[in-house]
C-alpha positions in Angstrom: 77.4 46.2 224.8 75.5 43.7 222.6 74.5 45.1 218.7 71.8 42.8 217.1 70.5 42.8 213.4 68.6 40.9 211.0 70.2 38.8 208.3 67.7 36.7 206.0 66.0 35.1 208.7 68.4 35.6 211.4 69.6 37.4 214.2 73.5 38.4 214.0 74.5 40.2 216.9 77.9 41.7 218.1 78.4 40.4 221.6 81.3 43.2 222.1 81.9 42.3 225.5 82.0 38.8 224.6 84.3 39.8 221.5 82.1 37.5 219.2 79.4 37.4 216.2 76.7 35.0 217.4 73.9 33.8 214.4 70.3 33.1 216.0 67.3 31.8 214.2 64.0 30.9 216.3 66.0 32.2 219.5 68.1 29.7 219.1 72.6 29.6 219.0 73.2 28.5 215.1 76.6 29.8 214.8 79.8 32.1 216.9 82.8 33.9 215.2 85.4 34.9 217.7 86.9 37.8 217.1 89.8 40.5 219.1 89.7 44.3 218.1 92.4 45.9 218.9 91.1 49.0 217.6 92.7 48.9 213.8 92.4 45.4 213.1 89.6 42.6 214.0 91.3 39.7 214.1 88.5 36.5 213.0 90.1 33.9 215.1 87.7 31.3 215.0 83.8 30.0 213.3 82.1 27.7 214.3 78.6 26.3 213.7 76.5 24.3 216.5 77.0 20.6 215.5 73.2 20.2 214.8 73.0 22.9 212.7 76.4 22.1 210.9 76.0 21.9 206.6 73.5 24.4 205.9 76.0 27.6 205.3 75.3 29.0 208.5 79.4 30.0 209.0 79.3 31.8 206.2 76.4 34.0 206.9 78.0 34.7 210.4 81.0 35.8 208.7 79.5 37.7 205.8 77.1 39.6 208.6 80.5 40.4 210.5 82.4 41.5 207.2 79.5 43.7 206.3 79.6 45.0 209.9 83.1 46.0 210.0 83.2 47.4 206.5 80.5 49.7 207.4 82.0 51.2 210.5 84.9 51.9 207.5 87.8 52.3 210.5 89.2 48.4 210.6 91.3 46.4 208.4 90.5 42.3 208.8 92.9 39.5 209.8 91.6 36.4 208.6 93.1 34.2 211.6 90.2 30.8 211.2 91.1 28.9 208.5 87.5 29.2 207.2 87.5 33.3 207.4 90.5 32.5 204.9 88.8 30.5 202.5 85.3 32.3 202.6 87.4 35.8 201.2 89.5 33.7 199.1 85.6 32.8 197.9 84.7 36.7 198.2 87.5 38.6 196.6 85.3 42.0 196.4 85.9 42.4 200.0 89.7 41.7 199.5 90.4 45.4 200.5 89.3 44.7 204.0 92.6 42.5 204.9 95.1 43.7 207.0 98.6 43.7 204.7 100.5 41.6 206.1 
């Protein structure tokens, strides 16, 4: 099942059976968060951004659209595995509440 929306721009779409985020502008592959769901906890496990594309903040909007994504189905707690999930809500301390306690 594949879930797409529009992000500034973008397409941000929850490839579930791919367990990933994927960010597309111009029908083009910008940037993929890997995820695993486990049906309490998505686990962020990895970003990263298609070399090309690389320095334009196109991680972080992957990651923001898949924060705001998970906090709206309210029922999963985040475990910020990737290094860079770590420092982007270490940047964004209002969605704090969505890590898993560890």
């Amino acid at each position: 099942m594949t879930i797409s929306s529009t992000v500034g721009g973008f397409i941000l779409t929850d490839e579930k059976d791919e367990s990933r985020y994927t960010l597309t502008r111009d029908g083009k592959l910008v940037s993929v968060l890997d995820y695993r769901d486990d049906g309490r906890t998505v686990a962020l496990t990895r970003a990263f951004t298609v070399p090309t594309f690389r320095g334009n903040g196109y991680a972080g909007k992957v990651v923001e659209g898949a924060v705001a994504d998970i906090e709206s189905r309210g029922d999963r707690k985040v475990d910020a595995v990737c290094w860079y999930v770590s420092e982007w809500f270490a940047a964004h301390p209002e969605h704090a509440r969505l890590l898993r306690s560890r």
